[in-house]
N, C-alpha and C positions, 0 to 999 in steps of 0.2 A: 288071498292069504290073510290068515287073523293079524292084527298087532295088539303086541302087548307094549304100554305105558305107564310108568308111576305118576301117580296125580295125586299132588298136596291137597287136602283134605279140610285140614285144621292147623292152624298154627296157636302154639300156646305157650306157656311159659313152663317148665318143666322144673318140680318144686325138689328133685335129686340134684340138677348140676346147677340149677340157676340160669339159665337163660334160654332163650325162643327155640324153638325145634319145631318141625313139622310132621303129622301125621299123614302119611303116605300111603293109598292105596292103588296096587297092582291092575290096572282095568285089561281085561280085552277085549278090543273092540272086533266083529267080526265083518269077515271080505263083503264088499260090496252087493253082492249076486245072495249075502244068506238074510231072511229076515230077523235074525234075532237078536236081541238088546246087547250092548256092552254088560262085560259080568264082571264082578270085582273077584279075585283070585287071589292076593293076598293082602297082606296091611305088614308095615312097620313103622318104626321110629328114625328121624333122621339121625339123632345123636344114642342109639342103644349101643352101639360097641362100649361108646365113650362111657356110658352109665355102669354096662355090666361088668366096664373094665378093673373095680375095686373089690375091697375084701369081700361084699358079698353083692348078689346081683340086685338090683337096684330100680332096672326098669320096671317100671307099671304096667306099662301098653304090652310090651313085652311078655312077659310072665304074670300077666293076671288078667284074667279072662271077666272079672268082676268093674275093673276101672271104670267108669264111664267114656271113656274111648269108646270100649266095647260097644255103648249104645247108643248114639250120633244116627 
């Protein structure tokens, strides 16, 4: 059976709330018996609640597919 994991990425300093966050991507790894590579499935922010929680939404990694996150 596959597993899926979050694995820290990148940690950085995040220039909305001020301080370290991690970028986080979803990998799954697959069962034993299959040959294929671990696949990354999705990505987040560890503090995006906390960011999009204000008057307007805030994260970068989040809502903008341009960030350099995106391209790591």
């Amino acid at each position: 059976m596959a597993t899926k994991i979050w694995e820290v990425e990148k940690i950085y300093v995040c220039e909305y709330i001020g301080c370290e966050v991690a970028y986080e991507a979803e990998v799954v790894y697959p069962a034993d018996h299959l040959p294929d590579s671990p696949r990354v499935v999705g990505h987040r922010c560890s503090h995006a609640k906390e960011c999009n929680m204000g008057d307007k939404p805030n994260c970068a990694y989040g809502t903008n597919p341009n960030h350099p996150l995106y391209s790591m």
